[in-house]
C-alpha positions in Angstrom: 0.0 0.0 0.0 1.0 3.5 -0.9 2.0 6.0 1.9 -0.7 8.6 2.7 0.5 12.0 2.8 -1.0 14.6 4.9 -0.2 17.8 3.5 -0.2 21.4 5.4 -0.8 24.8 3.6 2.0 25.7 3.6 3.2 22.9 1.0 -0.4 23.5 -0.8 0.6 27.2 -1.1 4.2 25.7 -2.5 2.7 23.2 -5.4 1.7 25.3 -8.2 4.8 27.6 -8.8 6.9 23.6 -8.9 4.9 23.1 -11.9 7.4 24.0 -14.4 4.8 24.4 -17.4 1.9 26.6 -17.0 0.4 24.4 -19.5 0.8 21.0 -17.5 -1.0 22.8 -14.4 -4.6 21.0 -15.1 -2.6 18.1 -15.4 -0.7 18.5 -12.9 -3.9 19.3 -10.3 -5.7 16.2 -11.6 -3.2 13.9 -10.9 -3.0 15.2 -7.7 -7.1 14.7 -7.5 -6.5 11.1 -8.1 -4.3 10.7 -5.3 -6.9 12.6 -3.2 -9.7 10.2 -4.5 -7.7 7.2 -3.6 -7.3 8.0 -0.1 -3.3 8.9 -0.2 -3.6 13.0 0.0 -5.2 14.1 2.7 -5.5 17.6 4.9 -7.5 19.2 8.1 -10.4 21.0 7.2 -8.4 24.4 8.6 -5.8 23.5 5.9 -8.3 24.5 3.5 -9.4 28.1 5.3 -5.3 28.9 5.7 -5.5 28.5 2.0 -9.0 30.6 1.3 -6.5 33.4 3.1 -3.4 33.5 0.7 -4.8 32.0 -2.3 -8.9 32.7 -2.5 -9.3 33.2 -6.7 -6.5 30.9 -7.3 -6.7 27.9 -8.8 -4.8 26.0 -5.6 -7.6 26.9 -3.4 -10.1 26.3 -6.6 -8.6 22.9 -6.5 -8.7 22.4 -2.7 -11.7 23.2 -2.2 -13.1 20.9 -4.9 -11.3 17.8 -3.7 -12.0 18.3 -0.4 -15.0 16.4 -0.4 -13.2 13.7 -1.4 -10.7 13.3 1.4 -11.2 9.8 3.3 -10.2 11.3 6.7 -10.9 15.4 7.3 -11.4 15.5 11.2 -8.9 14.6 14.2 -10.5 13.5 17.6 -9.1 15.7 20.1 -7.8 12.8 22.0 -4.7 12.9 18.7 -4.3 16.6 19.6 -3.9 16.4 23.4 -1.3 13.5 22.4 0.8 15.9 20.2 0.4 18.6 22.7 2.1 16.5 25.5 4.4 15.0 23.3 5.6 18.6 22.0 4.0 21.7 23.2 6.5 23.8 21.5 4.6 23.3 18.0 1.8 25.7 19.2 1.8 28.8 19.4 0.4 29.3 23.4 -1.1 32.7 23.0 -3.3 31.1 20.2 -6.6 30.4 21.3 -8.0 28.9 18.3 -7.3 25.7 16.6 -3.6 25.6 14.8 -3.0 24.4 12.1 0.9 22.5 12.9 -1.2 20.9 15.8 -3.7 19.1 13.5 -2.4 18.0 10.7 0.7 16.5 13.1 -2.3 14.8 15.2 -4.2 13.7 11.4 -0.5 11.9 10.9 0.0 10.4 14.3 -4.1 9.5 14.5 -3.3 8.0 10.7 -0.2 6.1 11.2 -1.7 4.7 14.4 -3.9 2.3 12.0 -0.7 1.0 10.6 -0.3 3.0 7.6 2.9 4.4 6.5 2.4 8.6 6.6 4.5 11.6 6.1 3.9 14.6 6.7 4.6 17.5 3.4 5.6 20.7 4.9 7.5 23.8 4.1 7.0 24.9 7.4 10.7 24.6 7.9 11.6 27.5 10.4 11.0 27.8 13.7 9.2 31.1 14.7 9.2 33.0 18.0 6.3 31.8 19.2 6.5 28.0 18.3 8.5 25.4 16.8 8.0 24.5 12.8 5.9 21.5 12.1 8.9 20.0 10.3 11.1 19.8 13.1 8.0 18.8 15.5 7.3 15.8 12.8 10.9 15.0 13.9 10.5 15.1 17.9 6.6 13.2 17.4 8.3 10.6 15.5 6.9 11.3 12.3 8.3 11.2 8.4 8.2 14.8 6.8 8.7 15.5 3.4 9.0 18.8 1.0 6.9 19.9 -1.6 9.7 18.4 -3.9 10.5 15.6 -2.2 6.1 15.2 -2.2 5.8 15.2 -5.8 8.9 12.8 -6.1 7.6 9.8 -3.9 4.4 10.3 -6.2 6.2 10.0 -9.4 5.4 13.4 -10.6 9.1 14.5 -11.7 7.6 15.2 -15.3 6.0 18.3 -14.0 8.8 19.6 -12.3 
């Protein structure tokens, strides 16, 4: 079985200037769409709103937004998140009140991979800010794979767009 890949904004917001060729984008977001449909792309629902901020008209949040329907898993039990949050409190940012973003689609991976499924986690949240530590190096304290956009559309066999 495939890994599943639970993607963050950030990497969403990092796909469509990796395709190379303007042309191959439609391409490019369907084959993406398939991996979607077969249960191996996957994202929190809050993914999707970071995305309606930066990229609302675009065709990445066009795309999101279509597909996200489809998604096989959208919701983490709070249970995963209180698990993340002891494991590494660092990842959220404590003056936050509202839901993060780091903090679920770390607990989607952990909540995931707990069924026995290989996941990583695609990031390019790769620097640690003042208020809390980058989901990539938090992937690394939970015990968790973390890939790049790049290193994303490589492990999916998607070099041709690059």
């Amino acid at each position: 079985m495939p890994p599943l890949f639970v993607i963050d904004a950030h990497a969403l917001l990092a796909l469509p200037p990796l395709c190379a060729d303007e042309n191959k984008i439609h391409s490019f977001f369907d084959r993406l769409t398939e991996e979607v449909e077969a249960g191996n792309l996957t994202f929190p629902s809050l993914v999707l709103q970071d995305c309606r901020k930066f990229a609302e008209g675009e065709l990445l949040f066009t795309w999101a937004k279509a597909v996200a329907a489809h998604r096989t898993v959208s919701r983490v039990d709070n249970s995963w998140q209180e698990e993340v949050l002891t494991a590494c409190e660092e990842i959220a940012d404590i003056d936050d009140d509202c839901e993060q973003t780091a903090v679920l689609v770390a607990s989607m991976a952990m909540m995931l991979s707990d069924n026995g499924r290989a996941v990583s986690v695609v990031t390019e949240d790769r620097f640690d800010l003042p208020n809390r530590m980058c989901l990539n190096e938090a992937c690394g304290v939970l015990g968790l794979a973390a890939l790049s956009a790049v290193d994303f559309l490589h492990a999916l066999g998607m070099e041709q767009f690059l």
